[in-house]
mmCIF file as Biopython writes it, N, C-alpha, C and O atoms, coordinates in Angstrom:
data_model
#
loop_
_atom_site.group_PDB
_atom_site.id
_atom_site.type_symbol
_atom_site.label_atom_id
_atom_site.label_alt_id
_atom_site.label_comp_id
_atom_site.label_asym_id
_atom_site.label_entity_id
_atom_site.label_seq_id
_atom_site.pdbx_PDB_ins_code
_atom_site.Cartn_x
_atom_site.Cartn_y
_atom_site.Cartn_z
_atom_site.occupancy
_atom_site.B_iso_or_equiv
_atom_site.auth_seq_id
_atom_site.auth_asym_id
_atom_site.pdbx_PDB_model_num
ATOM 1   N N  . UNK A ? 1  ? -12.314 8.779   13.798 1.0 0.0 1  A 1 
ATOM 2   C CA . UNK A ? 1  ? -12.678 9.406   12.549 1.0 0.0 1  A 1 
ATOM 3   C C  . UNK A ? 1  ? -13.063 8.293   11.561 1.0 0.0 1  A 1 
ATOM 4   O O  . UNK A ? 1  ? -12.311 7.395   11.183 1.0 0.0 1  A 1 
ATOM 5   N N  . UNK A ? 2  ? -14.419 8.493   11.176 1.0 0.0 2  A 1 
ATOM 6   C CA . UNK A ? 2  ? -14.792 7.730   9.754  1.0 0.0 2  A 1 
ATOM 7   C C  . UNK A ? 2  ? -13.519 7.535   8.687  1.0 0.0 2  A 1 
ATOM 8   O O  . UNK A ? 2  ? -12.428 8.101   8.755  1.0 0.0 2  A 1 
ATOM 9   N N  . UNK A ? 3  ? -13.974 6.555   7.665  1.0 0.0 3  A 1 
ATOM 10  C CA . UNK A ? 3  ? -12.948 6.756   6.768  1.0 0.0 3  A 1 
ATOM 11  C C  . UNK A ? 3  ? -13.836 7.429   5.251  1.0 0.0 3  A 1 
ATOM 12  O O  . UNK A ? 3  ? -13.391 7.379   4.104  1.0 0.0 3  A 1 
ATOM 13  N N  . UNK A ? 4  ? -14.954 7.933   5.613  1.0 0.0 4  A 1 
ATOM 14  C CA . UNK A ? 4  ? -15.304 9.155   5.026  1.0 0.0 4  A 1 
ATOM 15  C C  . UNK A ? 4  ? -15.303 10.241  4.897  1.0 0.0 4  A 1 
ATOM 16  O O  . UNK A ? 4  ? -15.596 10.853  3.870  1.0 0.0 4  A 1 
ATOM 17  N N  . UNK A ? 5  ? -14.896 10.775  6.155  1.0 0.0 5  A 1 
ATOM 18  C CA . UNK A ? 5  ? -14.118 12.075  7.094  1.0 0.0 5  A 1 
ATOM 19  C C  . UNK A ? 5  ? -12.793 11.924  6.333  1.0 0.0 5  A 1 
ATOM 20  O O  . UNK A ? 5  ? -12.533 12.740  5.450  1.0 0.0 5  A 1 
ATOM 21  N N  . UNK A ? 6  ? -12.117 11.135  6.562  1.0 0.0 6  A 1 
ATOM 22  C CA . UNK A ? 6  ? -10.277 10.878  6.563  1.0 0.0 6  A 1 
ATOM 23  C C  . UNK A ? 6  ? -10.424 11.148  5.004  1.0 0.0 6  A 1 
ATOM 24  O O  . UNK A ? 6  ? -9.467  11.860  4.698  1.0 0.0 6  A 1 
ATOM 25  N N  . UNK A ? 7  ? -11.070 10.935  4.076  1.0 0.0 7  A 1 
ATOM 26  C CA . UNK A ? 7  ? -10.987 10.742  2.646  1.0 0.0 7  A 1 
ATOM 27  C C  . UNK A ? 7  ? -11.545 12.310  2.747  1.0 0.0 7  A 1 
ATOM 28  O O  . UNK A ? 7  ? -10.707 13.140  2.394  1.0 0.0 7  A 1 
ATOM 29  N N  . UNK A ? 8  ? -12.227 12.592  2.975  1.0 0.0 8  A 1 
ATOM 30  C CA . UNK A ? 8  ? -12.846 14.007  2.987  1.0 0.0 8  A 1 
ATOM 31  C C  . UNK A ? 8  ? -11.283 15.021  2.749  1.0 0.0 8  A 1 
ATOM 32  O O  . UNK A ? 8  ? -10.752 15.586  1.792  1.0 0.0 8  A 1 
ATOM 33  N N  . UNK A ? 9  ? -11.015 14.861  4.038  1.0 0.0 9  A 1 
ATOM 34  C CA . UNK A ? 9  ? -9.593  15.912  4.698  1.0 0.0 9  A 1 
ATOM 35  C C  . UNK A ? 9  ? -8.548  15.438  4.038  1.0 0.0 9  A 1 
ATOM 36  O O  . UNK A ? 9  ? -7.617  16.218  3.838  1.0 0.0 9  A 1 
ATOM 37  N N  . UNK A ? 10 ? -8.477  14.397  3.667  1.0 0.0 10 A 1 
ATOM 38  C CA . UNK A ? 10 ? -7.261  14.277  2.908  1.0 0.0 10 A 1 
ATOM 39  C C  . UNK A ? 10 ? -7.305  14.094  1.595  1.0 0.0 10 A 1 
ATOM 40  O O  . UNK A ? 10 ? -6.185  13.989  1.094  1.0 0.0 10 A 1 
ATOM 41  N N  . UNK A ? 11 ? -8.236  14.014  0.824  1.0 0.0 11 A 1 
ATOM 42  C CA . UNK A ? 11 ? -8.197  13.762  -0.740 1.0 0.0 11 A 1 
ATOM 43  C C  . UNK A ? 11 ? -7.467  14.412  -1.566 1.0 0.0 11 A 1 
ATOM 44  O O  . UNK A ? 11 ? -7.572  14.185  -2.771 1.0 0.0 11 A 1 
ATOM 45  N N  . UNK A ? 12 ? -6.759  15.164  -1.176 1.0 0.0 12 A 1 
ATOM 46  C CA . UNK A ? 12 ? -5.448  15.878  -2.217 1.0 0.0 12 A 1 
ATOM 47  C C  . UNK A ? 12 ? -4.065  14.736  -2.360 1.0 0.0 12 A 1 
ATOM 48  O O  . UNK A ? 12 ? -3.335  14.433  -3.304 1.0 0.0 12 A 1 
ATOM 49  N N  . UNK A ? 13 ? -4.137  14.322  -0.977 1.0 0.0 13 A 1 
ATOM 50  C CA . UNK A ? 13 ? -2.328  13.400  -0.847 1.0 0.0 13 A 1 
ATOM 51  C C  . UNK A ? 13 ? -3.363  12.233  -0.872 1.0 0.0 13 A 1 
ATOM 52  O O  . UNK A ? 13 ? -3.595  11.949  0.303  1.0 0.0 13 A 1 
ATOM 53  N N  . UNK A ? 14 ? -3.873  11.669  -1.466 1.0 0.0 14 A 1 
ATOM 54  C CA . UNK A ? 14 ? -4.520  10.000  -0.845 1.0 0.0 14 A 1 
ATOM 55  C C  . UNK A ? 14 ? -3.863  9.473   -2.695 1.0 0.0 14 A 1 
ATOM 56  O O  . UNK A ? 14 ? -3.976  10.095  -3.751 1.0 0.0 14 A 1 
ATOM 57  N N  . UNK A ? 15 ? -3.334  8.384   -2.468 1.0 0.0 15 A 1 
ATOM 58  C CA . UNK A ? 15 ? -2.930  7.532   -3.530 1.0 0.0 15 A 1 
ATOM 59  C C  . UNK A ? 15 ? -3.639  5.985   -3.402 1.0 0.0 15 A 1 
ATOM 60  O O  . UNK A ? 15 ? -3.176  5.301   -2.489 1.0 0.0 15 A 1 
ATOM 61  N N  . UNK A ? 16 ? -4.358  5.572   -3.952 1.0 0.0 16 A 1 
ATOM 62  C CA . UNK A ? 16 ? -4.385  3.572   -4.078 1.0 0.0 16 A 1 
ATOM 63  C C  . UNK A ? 16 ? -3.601  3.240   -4.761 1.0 0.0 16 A 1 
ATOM 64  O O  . UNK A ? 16 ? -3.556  3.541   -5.954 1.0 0.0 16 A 1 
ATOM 65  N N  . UNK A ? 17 ? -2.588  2.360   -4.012 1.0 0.0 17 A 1 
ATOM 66  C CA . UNK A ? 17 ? -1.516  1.214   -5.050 1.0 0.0 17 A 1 
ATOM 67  C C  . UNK A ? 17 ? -2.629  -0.003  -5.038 1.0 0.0 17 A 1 
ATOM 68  O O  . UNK A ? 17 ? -3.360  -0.326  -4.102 1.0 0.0 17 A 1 
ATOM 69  N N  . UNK A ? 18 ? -2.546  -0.546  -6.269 1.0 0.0 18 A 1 
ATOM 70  C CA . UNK A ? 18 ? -3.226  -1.781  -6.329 1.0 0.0 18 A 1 
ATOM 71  C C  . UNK A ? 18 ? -2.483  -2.917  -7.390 1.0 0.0 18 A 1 
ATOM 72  O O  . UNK A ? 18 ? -2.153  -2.924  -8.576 1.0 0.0 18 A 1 
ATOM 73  N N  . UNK A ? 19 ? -2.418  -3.998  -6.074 1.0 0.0 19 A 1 
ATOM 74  C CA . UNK A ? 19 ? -1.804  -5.178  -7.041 1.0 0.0 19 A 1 
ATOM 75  C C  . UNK A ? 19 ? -2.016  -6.333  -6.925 1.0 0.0 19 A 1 
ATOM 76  O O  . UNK A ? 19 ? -2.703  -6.439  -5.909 1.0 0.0 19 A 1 
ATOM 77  N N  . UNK A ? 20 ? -1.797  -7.575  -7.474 1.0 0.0 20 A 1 
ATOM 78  C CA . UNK A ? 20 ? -2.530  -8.463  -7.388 1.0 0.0 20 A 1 
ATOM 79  C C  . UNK A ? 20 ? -2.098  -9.340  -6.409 1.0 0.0 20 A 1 
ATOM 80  O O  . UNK A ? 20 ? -2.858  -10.282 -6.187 1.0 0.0 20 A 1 
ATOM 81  N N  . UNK A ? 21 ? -0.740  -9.258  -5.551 1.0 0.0 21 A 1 
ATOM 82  C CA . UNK A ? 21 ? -0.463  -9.880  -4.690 1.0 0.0 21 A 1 
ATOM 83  C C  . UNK A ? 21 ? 0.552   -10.579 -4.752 1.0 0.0 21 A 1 
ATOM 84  O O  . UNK A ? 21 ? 1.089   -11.080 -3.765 1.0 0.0 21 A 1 
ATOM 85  N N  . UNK A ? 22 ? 1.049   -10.734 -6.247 1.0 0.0 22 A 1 
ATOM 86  C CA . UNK A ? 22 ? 1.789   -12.250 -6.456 1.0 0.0 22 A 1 
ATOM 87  C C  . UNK A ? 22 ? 3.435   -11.980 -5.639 1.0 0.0 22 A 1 
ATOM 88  O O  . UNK A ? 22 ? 4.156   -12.935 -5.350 1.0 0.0 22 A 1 
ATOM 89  N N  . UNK A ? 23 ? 3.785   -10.674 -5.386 1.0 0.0 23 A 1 
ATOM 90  C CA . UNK A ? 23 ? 4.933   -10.551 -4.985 1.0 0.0 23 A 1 
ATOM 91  C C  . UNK A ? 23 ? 5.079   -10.831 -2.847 1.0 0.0 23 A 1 
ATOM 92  O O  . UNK A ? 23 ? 6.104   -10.693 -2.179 1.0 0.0 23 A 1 
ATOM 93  N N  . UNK A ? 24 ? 3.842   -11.182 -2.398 1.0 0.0 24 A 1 
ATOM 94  C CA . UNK A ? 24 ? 3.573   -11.134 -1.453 1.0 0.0 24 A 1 
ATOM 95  C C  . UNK A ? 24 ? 4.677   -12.150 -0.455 1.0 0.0 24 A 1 
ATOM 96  O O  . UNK A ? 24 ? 5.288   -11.907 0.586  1.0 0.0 24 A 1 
ATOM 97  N N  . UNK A ? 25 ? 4.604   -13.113 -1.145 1.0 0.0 25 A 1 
ATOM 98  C CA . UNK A ? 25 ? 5.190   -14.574 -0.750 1.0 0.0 25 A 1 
ATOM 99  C C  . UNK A ? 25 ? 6.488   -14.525 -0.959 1.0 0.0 25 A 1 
ATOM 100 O O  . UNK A ? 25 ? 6.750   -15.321 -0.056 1.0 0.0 25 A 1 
ATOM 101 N N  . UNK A ? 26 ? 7.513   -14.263 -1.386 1.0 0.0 26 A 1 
ATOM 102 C CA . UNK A ? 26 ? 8.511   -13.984 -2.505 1.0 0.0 26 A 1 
ATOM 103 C C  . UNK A ? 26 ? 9.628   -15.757 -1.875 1.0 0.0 26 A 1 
ATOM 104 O O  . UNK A ? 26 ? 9.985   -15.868 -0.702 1.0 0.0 26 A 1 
ATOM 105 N N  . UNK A ? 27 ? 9.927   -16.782 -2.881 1.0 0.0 27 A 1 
ATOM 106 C CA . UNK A ? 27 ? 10.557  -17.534 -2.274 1.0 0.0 27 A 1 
ATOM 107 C C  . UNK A ? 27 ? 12.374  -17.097 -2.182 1.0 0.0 27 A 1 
ATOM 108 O O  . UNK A ? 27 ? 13.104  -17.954 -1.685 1.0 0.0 27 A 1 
ATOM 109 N N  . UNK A ? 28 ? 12.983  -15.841 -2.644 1.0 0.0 28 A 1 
ATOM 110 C CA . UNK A ? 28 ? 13.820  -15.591 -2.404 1.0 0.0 28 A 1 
ATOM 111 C C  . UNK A ? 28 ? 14.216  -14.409 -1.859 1.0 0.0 28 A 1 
ATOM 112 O O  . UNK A ? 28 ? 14.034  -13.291 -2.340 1.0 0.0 28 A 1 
ATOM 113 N N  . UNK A ? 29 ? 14.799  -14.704 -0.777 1.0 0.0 29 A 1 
ATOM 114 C CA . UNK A ? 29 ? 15.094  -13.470 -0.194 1.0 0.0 29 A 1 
ATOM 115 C C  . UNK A ? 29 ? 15.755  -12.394 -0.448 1.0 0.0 29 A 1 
ATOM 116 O O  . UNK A ? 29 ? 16.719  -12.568 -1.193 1.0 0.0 29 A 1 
ATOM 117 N N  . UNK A ? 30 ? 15.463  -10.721 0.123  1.0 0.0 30 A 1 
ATOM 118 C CA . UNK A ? 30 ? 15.194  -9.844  -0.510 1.0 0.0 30 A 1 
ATOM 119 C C  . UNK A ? 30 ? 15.112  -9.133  -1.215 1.0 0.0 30 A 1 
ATOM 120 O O  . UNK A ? 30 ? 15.862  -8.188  -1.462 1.0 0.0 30 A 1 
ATOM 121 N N  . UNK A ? 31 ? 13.852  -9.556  -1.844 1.0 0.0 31 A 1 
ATOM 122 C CA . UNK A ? 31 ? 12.976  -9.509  -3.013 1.0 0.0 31 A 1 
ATOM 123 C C  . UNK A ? 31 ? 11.928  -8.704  -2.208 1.0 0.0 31 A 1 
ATOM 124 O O  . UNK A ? 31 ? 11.449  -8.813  -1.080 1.0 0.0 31 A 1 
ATOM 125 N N  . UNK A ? 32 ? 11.727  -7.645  -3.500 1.0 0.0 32 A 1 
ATOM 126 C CA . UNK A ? 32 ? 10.397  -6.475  -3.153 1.0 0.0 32 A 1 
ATOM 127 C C  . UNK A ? 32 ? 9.235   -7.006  -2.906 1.0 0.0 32 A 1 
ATOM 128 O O  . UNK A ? 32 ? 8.380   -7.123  -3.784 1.0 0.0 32 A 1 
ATOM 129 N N  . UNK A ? 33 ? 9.031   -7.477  -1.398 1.0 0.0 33 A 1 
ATOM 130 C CA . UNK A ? 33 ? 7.274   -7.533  -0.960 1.0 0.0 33 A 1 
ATOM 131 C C  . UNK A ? 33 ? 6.710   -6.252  -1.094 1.0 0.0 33 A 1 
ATOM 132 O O  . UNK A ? 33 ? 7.161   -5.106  -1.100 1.0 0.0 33 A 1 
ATOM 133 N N  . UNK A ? 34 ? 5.052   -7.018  -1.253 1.0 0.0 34 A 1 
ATOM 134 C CA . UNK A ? 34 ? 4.238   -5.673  -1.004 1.0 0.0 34 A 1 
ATOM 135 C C  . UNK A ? 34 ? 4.362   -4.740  0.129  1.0 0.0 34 A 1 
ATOM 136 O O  . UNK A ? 34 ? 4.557   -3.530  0.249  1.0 0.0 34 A 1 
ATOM 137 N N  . UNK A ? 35 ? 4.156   -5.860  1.008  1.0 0.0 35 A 1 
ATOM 138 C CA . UNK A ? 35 ? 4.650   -5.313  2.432  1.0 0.0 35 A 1 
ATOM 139 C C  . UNK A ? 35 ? 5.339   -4.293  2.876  1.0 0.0 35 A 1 
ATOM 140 O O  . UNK A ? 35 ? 4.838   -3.343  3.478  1.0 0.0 35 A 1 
ATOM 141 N N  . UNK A ? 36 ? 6.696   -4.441  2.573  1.0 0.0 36 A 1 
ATOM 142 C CA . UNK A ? 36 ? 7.892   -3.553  2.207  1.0 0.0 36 A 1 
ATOM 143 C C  . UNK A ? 36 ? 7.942   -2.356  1.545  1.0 0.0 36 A 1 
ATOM 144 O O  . UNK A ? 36 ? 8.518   -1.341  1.937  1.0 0.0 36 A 1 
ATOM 145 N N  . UNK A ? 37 ? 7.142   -2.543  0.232  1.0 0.0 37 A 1 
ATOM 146 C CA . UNK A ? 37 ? 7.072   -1.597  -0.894 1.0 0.0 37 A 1 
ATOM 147 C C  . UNK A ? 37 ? 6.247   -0.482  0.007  1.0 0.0 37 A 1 
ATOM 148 O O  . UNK A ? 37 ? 6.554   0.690   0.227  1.0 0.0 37 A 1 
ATOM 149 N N  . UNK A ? 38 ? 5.028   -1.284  0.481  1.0 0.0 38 A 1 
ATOM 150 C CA . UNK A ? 38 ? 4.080   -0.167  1.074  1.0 0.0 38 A 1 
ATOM 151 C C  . UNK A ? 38 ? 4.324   0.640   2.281  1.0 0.0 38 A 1 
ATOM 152 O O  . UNK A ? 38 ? 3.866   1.779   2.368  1.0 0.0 38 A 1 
ATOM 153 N N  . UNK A ? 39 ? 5.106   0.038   3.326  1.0 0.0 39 A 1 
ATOM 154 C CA . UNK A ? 39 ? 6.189   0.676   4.064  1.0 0.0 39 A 1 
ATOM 155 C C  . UNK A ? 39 ? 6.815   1.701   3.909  1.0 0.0 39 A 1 
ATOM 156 O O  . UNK A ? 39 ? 6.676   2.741   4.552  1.0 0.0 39 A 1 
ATOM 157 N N  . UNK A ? 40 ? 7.817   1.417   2.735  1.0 0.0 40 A 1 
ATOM 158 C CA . UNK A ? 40 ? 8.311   2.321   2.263  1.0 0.0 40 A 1 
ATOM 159 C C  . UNK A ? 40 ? 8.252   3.716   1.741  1.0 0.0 40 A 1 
ATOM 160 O O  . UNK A ? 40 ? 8.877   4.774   1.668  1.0 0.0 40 A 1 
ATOM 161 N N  . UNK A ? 41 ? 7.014   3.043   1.383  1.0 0.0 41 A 1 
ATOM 162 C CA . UNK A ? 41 ? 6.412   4.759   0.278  1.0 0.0 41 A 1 
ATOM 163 C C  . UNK A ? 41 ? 5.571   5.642   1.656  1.0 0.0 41 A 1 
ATOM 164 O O  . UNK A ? 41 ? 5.048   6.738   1.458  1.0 0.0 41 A 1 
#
């Protein structure tokens, strides 16, 4: 399936999180990555 199709059929539940990244790296451990965050949800 396209991801013009997929956006089609699903555009009621579709959310973009957008961020700039800085939590990506995190030098202390656990600490909210994006990674994680996006997992999660």
């Amino acid at each position: 399936m396209d991801l013009k199709t997929l956006i089609g059929k699903n555009h009621p539940d579709i959310a973009f999180i957008v961020g700039n990244g800085i939590n990506r790296y995190s030098p202390t451990a656990g600490s909210i990555a994006w990674e994680d965050l996006l997992i999660q949800l």
